[in-house]
N, C-alpha and C positions, 0 to 999 in steps of 0.2 A: 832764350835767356842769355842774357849778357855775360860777361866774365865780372862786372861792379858788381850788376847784382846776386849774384851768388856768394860772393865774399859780405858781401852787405850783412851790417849786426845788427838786430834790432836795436832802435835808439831807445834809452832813458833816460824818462824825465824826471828830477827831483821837484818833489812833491813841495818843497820847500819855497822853490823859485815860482810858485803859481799866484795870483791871485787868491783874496778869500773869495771870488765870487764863484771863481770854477774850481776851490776846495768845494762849495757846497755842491755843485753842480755834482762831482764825485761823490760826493757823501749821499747823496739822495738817490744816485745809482746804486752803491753800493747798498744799501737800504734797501733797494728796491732788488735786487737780487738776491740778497739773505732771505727777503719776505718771500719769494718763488719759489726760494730753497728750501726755506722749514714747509711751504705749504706740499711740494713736494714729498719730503723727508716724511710729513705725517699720513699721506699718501700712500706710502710704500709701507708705513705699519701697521696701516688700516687694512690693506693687501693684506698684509702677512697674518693677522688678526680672524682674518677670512678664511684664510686655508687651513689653519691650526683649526678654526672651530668645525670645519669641513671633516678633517683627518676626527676631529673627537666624534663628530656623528656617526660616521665609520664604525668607529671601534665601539659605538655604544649598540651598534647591528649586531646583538646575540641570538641564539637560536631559538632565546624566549620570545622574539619578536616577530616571529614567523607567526601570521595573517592574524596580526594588532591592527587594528584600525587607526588612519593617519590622518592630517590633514593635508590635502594636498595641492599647491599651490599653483594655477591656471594663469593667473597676474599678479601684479603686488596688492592686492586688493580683494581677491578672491580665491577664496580656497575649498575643494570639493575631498569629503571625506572618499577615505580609500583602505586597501587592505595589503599588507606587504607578504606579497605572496613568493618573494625570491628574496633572501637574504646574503646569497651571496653575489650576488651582482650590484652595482650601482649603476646611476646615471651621472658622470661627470660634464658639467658646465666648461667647455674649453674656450672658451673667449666669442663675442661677435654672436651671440644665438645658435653656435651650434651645439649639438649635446654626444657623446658616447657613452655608452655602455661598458664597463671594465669590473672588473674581479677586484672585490675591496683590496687585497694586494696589490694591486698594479694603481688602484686611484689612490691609494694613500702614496704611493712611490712618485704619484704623480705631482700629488697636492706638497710632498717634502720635498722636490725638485724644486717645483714653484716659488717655494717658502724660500728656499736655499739663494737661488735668483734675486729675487725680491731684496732678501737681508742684504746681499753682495749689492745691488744697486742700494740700496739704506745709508750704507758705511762709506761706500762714493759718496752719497751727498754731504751724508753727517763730513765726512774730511775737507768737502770744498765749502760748507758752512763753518767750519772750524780757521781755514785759510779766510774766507770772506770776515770772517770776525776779528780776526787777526788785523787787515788791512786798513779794517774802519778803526778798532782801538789806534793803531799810529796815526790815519788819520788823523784822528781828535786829538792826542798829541799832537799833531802840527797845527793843527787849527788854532 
């Protein structure tokens, strides 16, 4: 690396001195980046939506439910009754088809980790959807 380019500033352009044709070319980018972003953003609450109703099944495992008959799900399509004959254990879904076994304590600690995760990446997006929103409104002002 040179001694220029280290000192080197990023250049900017004023949006003002462009053409309207490569205003729209931006605007159609920026458009199309917001739309990845909210598809995202809703993504990550549908995530989060998942593990909160995870954590509620949990806690709805009382002592009254020891060997109730369940349904229980083989594919998304089929389900073989069954009988819950351990209440305090679960089987948590950790990503990719693998499955563990954990003590409702440690899978709800798990499923509120994830949550916690999940939201912190949510609020990332939500901010760079907020910034992205921002750019297109001056946009259309300049346009």
């Amino acid at each position: 690396m040179s001694a220029a380019s280290a000192d080197a500033k990023p250049q900017t352009i004023n949006l003002e001195d462009l053409p309207l044709p490569q205003l729209h070319k931006i605007k159609a980018q920026l458009e199309e980046e917001m739309d990845g972003l909210t598809t995202a953003f809703s993504h990550m609450k549908q995530a989060q939506a998942t593990f909160r109703e995870c954590t509620n099944c949990i806690d709805a495992m009382t002592p009254d439910c020891q060997d109730k008959t369940i349904l229980v799900p083989l594919t998304s399509s089929l389900y073989v009754p069954g009988k819950l004959s351990n209440i305090d254990n679960v089987v948590v879904d950790i990503g990719t088809g693998y499955y563990v076994e954990k003590a409702k304590g440690d899978a709800v600690k798990y499923y509120n980790s994830k949550m916690e995760y999940v939201q912190g990446n949510a609020k990332t997006i939500q901010d760079t959807i907020e910034q992205k929103q921002a750019s297109y409104r001056g946009l259309l002002e300049i346009m």
